[in-house]
C-alpha positions as CSV (number, residue, x, y, z in Angstrom):
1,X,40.8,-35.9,18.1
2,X,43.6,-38.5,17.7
3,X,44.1,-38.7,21.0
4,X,40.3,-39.4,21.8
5,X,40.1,-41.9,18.7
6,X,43.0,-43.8,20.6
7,X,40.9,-43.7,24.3
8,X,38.5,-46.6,22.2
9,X,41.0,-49.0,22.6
10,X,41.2,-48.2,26.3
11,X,39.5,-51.3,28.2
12,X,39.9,-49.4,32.0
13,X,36.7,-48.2,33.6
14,X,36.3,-44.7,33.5
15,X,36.3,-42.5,36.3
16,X,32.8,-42.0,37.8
17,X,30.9,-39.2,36.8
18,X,28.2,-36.6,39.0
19,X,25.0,-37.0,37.7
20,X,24.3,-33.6,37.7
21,X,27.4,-33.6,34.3
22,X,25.3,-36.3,32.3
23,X,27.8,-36.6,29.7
24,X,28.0,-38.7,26.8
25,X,29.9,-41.6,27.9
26,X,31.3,-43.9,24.6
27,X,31.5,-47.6,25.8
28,X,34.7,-49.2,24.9
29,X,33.7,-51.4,21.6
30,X,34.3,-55.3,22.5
31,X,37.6,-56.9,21.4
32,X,36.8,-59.6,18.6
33,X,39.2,-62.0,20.2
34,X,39.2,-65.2,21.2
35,X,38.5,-66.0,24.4
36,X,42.9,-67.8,25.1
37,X,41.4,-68.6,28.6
38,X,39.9,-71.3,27.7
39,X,41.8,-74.5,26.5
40,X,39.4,-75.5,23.7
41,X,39.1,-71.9,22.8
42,X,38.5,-71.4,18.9
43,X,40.0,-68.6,16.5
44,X,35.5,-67.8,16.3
45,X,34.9,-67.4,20.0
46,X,34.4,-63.5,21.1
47,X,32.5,-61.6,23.5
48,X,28.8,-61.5,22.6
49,X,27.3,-57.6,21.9
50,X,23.7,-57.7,23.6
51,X,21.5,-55.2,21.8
52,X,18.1,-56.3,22.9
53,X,17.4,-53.3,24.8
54,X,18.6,-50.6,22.6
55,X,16.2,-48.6,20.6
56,X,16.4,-49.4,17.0
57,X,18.1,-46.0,15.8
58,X,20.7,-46.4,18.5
59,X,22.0,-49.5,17.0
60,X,24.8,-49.8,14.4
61,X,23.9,-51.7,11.6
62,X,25.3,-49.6,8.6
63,X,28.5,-51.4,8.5
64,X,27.6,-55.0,9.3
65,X,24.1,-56.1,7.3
66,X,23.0,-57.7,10.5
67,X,19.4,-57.3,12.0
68,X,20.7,-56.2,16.1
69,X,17.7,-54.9,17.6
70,X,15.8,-57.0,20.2
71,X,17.9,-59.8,19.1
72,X,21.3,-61.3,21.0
73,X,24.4,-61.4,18.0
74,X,28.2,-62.0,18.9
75,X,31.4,-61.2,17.0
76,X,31.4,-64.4,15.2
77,X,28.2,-63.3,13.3
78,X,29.4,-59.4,12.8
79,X,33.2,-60.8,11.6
80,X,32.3,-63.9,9.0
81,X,32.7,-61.6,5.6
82,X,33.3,-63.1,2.5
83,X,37.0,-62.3,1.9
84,X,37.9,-60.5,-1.1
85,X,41.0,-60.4,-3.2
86,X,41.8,-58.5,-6.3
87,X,45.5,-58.8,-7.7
88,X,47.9,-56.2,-8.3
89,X,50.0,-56.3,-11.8
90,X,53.0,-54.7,-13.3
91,X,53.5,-53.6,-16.6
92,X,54.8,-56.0,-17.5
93,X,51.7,-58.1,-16.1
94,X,53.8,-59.9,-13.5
95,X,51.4,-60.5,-10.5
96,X,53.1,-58.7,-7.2
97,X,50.3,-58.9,-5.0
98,X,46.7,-59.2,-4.1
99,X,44.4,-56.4,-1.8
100,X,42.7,-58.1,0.8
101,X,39.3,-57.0,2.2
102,X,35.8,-57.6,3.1
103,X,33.8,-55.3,1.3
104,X,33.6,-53.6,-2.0
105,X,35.6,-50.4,-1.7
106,X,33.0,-48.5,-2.1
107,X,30.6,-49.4,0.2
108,X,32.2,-48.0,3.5
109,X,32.3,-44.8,1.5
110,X,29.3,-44.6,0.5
111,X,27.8,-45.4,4.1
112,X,30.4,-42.9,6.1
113,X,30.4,-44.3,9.2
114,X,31.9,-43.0,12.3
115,X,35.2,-44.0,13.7
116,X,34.0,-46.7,16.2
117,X,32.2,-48.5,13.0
118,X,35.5,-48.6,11.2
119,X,37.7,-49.3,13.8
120,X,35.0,-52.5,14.2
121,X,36.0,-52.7,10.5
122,X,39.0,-53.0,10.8
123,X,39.2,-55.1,13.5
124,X,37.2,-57.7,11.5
125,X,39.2,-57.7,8.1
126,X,42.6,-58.0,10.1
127,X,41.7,-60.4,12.8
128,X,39.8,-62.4,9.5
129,X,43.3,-62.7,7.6
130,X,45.1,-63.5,11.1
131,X,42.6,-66.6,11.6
132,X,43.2,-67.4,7.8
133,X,46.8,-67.9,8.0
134,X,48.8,-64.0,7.0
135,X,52.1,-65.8,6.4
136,X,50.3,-68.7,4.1
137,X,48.9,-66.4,2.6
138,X,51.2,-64.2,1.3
139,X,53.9,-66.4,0.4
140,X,56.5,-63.4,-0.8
141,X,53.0,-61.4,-2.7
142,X,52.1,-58.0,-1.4
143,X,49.2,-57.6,0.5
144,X,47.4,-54.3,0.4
145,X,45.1,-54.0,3.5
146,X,42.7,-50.8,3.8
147,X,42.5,-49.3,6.9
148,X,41.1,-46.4,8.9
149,X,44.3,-44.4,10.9
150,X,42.0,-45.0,14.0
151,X,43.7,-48.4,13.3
152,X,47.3,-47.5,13.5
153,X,47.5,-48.3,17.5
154,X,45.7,-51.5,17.9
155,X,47.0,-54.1,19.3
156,X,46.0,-56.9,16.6
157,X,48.5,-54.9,14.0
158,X,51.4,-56.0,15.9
159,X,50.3,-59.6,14.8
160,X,50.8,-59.0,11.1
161,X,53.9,-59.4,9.4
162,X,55.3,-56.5,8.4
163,X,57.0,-57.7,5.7
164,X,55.1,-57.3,2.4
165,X,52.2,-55.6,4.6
166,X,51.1,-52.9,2.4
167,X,49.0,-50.5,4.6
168,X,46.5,-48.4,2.8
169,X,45.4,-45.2,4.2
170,X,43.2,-42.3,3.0
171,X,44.7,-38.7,3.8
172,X,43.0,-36.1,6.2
173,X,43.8,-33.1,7.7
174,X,43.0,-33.6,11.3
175,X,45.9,-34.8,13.6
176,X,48.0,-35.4,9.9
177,X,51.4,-35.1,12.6
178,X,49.7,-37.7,14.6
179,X,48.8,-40.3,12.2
180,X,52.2,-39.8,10.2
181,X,54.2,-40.1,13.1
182,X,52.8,-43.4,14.2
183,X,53.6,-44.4,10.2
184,X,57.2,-43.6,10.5
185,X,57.3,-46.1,13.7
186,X,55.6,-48.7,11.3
187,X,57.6,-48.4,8.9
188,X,60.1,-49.2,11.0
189,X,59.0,-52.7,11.7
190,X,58.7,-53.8,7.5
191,X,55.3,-52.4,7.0
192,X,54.8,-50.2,3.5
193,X,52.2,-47.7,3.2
194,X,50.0,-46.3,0.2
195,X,48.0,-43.5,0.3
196,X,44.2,-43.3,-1.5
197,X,43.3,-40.7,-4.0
198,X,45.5,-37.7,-2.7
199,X,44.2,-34.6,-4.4
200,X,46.3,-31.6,-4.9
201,X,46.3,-30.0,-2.2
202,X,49.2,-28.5,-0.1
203,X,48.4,-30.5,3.1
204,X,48.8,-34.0,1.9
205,X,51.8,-34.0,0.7
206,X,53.5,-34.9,3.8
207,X,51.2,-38.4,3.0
208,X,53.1,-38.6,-0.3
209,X,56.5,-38.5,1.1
210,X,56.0,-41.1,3.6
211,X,53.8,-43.4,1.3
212,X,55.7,-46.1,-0.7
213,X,52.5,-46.1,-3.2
214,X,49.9,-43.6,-4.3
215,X,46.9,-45.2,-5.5
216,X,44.3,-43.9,-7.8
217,X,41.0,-45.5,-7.8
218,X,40.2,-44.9,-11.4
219,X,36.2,-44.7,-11.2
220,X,36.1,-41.7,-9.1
221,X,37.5,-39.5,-11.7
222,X,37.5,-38.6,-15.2
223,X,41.1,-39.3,-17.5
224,X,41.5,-35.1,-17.9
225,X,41.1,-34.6,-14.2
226,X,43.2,-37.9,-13.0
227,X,46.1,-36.8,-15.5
228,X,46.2,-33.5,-13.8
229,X,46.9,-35.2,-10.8
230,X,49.0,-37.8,-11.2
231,X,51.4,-34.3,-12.8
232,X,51.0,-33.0,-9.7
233,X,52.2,-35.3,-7.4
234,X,55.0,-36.6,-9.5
235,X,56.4,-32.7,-9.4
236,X,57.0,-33.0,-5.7
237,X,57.0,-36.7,-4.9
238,X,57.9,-39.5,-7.1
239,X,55.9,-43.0,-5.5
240,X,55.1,-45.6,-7.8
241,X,51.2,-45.4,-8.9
242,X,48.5,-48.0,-9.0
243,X,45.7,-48.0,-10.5
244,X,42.8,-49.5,-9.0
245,X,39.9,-50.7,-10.6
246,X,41.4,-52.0,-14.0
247,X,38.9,-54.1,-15.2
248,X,39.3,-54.3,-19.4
249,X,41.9,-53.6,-21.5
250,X,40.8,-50.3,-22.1
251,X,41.1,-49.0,-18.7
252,X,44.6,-50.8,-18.9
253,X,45.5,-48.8,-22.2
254,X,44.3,-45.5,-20.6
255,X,46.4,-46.2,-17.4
256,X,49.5,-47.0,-18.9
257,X,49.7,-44.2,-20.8
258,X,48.7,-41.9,-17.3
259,X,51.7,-43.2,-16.4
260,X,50.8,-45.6,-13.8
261,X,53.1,-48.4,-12.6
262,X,50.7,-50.7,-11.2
263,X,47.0,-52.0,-12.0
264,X,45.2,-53.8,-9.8
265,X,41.5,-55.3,-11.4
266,X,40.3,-58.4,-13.0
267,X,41.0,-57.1,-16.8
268,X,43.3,-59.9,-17.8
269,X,40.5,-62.4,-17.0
270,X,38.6,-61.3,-19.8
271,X,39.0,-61.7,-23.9
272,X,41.0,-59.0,-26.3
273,X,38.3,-58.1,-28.2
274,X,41.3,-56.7,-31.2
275,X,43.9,-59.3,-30.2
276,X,44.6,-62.0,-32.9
277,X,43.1,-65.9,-30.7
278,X,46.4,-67.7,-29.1
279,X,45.5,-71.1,-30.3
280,X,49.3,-71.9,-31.3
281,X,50.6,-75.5,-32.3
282,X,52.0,-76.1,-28.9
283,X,48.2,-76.0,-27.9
284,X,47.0,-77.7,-30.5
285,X,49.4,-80.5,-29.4
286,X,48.3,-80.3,-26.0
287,X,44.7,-81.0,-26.7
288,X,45.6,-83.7,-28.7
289,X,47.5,-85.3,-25.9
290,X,44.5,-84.3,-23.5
291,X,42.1,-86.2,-25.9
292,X,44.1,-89.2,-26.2
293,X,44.0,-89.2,-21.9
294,X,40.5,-88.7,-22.1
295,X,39.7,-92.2,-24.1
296,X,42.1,-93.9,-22.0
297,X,45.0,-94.6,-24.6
298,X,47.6,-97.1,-24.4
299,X,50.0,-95.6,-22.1
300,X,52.6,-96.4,-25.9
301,X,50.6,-94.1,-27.6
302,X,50.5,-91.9,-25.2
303,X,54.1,-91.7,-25.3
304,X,54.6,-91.6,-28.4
305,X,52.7,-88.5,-28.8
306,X,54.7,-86.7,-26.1
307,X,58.0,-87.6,-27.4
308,X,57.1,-85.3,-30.5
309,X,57.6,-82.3,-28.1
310,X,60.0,-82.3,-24.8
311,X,59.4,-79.3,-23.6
312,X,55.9,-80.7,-22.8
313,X,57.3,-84.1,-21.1
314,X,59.6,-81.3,-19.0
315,X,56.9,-79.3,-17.9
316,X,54.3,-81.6,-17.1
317,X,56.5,-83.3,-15.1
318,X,57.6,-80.4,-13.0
319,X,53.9,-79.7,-12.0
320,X,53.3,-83.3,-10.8
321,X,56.7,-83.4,-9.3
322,X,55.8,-80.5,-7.1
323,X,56.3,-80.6,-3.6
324,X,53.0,-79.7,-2.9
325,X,51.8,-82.9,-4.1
326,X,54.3,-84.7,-1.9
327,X,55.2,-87.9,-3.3
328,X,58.4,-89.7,-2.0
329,X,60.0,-90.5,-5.1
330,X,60.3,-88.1,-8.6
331,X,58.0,-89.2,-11.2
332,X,60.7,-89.4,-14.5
333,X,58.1,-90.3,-17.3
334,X,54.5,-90.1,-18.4
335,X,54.7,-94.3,-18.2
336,X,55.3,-93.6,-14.6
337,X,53.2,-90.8,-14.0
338,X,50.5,-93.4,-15.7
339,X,51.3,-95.9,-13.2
340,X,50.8,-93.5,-10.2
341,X,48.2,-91.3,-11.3
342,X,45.9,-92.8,-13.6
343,X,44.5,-91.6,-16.5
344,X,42.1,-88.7,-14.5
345,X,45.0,-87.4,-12.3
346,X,47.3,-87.1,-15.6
347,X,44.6,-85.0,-17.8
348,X,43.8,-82.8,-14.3
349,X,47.7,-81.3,-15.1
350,X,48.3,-81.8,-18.0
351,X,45.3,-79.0,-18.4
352,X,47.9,-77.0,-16.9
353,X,50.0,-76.8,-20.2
354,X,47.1,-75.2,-22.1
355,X,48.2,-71.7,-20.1
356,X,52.0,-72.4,-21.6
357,X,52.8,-71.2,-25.3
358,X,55.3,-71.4,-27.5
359,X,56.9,-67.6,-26.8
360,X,56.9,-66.5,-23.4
361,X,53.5,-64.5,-22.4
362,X,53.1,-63.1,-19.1
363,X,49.2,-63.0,-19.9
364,X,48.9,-66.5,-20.1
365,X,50.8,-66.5,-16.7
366,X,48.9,-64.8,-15.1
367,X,45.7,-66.8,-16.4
368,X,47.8,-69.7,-15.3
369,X,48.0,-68.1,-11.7
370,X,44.1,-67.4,-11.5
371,X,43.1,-70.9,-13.2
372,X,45.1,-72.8,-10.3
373,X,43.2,-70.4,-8.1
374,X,40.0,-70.9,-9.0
375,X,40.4,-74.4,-9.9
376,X,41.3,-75.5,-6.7
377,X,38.8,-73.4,-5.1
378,X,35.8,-74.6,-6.8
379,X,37.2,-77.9,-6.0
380,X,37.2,-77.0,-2.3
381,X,33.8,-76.1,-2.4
382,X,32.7,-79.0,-3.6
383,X,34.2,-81.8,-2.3
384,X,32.0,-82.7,0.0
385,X,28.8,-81.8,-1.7
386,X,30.0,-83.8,-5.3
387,X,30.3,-87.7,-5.5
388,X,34.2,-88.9,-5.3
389,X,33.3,-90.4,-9.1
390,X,32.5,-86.6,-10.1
391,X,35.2,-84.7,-8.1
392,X,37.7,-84.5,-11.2
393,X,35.1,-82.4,-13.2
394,X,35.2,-79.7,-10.2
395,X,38.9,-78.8,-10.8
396,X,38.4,-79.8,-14.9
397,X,35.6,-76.8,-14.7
398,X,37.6,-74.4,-13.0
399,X,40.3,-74.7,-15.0
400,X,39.0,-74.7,-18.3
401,X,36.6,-71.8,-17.6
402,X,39.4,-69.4,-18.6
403,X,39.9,-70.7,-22.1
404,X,37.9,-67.9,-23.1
405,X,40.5,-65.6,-22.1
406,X,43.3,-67.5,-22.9
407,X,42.9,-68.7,-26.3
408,X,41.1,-65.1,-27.1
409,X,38.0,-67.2,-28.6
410,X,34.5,-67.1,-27.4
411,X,33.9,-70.5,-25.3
412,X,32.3,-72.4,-28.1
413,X,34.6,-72.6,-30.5
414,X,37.4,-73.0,-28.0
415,X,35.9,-76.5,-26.1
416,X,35.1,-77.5,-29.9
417,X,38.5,-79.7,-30.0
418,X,38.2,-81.2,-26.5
419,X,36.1,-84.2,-25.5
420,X,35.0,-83.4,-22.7
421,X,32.2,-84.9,-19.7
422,X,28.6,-83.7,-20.3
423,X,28.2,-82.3,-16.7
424,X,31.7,-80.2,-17.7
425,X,30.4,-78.9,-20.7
426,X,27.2,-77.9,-19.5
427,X,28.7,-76.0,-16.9
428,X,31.3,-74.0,-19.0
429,X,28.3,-73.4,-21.8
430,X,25.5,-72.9,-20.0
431,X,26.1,-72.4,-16.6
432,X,24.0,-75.6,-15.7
433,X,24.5,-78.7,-14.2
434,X,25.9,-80.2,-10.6
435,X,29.4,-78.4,-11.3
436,X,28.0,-74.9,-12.1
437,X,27.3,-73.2,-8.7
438,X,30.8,-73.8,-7.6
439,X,32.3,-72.6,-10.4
440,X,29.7,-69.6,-9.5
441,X,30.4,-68.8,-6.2
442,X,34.2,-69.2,-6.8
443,X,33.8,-66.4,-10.0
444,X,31.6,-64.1,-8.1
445,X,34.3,-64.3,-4.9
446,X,37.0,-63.1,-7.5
447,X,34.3,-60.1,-8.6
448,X,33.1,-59.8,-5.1
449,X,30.0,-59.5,-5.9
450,X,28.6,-59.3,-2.3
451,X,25.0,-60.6,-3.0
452,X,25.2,-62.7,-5.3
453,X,28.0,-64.4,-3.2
454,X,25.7,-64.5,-0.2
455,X,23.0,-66.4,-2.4
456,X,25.2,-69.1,-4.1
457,X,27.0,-69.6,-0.9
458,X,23.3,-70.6,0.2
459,X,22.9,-72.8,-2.6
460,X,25.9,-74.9,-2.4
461,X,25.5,-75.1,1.7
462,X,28.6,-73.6,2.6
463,X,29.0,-70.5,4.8
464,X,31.4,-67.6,5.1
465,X,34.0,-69.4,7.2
466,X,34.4,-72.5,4.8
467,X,34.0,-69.8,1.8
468,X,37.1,-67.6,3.2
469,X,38.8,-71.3,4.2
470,X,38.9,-72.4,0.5
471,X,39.9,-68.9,-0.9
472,X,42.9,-69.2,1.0
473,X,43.8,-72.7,0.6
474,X,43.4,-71.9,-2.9
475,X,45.6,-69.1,-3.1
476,X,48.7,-70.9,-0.9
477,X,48.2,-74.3,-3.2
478,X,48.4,-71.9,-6.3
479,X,51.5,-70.4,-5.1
480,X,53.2,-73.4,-3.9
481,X,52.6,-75.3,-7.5
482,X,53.8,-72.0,-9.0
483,X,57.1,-72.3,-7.1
């Protein structure tokens, strides 16, 4: 079956056949490449698929969404998915990495489509993070990519960096030698592998040994079960486990003490419902300085007020003095940041410092990381919907809507020291107002909540392509002001 898997990727005619055989013949699937012939050829131009004179149950359309029958669609339609990312943590909440796809991971599951549907899968989510930039984008982060081992040969695979390429593959029985072999040369070139919800069986643990991961998707199985075998692959091969699906601190708490090394989910995004709040002095300070921006102080008083703490003057000024900002000369005080800047440009990162504390907290790091994210990405995808005289409050919403989390308060009481614009405050508390769908779409992106993504994408105007676009942009701006 391996073998005949690999014939999709085989573009030759086939030999002719008599009539009097009639076999099934399986069309090669289209490449979903650009067309390099052409000079003005753009990362979206592909072969079109023409399904107008298929019957309707011959047609494909479990994978894709996409109405095909009597109707004329191309690969740009069938590949612009709404990227999704979820990170990857260590115990010690360090981010190491983010999965990459475009789709829940359980909705191929659930349809179990044949191979040409996932290699068509496949072919979208890799050829997607190739036109977004794969070396932007992981910037010395992991990437976890999901694909089918149908995958394994293309072409398109070669493109991706093997370095910090995390392949993620679910175990079978058919042509295991195959598929493992074909690992072994990949792993040669940089590329990891992780293997999906082994179960105890005898046969997969060949796809143990090679893996450099075992992941555990943490929904699929009860705690009693899922300890029983996480034992049983440790006894005969030690790989480092993630958890996927960790979304609240009780997951968390159950997984670290099942052992696992890793957790990838959104749980750190959310408040400690039996935490103590994080609202420390160093805060306190920093809204006090943030207020005293806000009603355009004298740049004396302003100062003043940041002399009573250096390690505030020290950080602030190694966020502006980042190189991803690119200014020619080093900005050396908060009078000359003042003069540069301006007063809205100085409160945008000095925002920043609300994610620092007094003791080192790799929570509040991680916020930090996912703020920046998000921050800039809402900003993205409204810059050119928003007035230039209202941009600021794009990147102030984003920003700021992680308080909740941060300060371990409900959102009320934590905007209750700031003074803040109405259309901000609106938008944080009720979800209303001209900054609100942004912040929206940017929050539901991070969830993937496919739907709901689709409709505020609608709303703000924007399609897949600039979605993905500021996603990205997002992520490589986060990391670069990071570094």
């Amino acid at each position: 079956m391996f073998e005949k898997l690999k014939s999709i990727f085989n573009t030759q005619p086939s030999e002719p056949v008599s009539v009097e055989e009639k076999p099934v013949v399986q069309e090669p699937l289209p490449e979903l490449l650009p067309d390099e012939g052409k000079p003005d050829a753009s990362p979206y131009d592909a072969k079109r698929v023409d399904t107008g004179e298929a019957a309707a149950q011959e047609v494909v359309t479990s994978l894709l969404d996409i109405e095909t029958n009597g109707q004329r669609n191309d690969a740009v339609a069938l590949r612009l998915r709404f990227l999704r990312r979820e990170p990857v943590l260590d115990r010690s909440e360090h981010l190491i990495g983010y999965e990459l796809a475009l789709r829940n991971r359980h909705s191929l599951a659930e349809i179990k489509p044949d191979d040409t549907v996932l290699l068509m899968h496949d072919q979208m989510l890799i050829k997607s993070i190739l036109d977004l930039g794969a070396e932007r984008l992981l910037q010395g982060k992991m990437a976890f990519i999901n694909i089918s081992p149908v995958f394994l040969d293309h072409p398109l695979l070669e493109r991706l960096p093997g370095k910090n390429v995390v392949l993620v593959l679910q175990p079978q029985e058919e042509f295991a030698e195959q598929i493992l072999a074909r690992c072994r040369q990949l792993k040669e070139r940089g590329f990891k592998f992780a293997v999906d919800n082994p179960r105890n069986r005898p046969e997969y643990l060949p796809w143990c040994q090679i893996a450099d991961y075992v992941r555990f998707d943490i929904s699929q199985t009860d705690a009693l079960e899922l300890s029983k075998e996480i034992v049983a692959i440790l006894k005969v091969s030690v790989r480092p486990l993630i958890a996927v699906g960790v979304n609240s601190e009780e997951h968390l708490e159950a997984c670290r003490k099942l052992a696992f090394n890793y957790f990838e989910g959104y749980y750190f995004t959310r408040p400690q419902l039996t935490a103590p709040h994080r609202l420390d002095n160093h805060r306190l300070k920093v809204i006090e300085l943030l207020n005293l921006v806000r009603s355009h102080a004298e740049i004396k008083e302003l100062e003043a007020s940041v002399k009573r703490d250096a390690a505030i003057t020290f950080k602030i000024l190694r966020y502006i003095n980042s190189p991803v900002n690119g200014f020619r000369q080093e900005i050396r005080s908060i009078a000359h940041a003042m003069t540069l800047l301006g007063y809205d440009q100085l409160y945008r990162w000095l925002t920043l410092l609300l994610f620092t504390s007094e003791k080192a907290d790799p929570r509040s790091q991680v916020l930090l990381k996912n703020a920046l994210v998000r921050a800039r990405m809402v900003e993205l995808l409204g810059k050119e919907k928003i007035s230039s005289a209202e941009q600021d409050g794009l990147f102030l919403v984003g920003i700021l809507s992680l308080l909740e989390a941060l300060l371990n308060i409900p959102m009320e009481k934590a905007l209750e020291g700031f003074h803040l614009p109405q259309q901000v405050s609106l938008a944080l508390l009720k979800g209303e107002g001209i900054y609100a769908p942004y912040l929206d779409l940017a929050i539901a992106c991070e969830e993937f909540e496919q739907e709901q993504i689709e409709l505020l994408a609608a709303v703000c105007g924007l399609d897949a392509a600039k979605v993905n676009a500021a996603h990205v942009d997002a992520l490589v701006w986060a990391e670069d002001i990071e570094n």
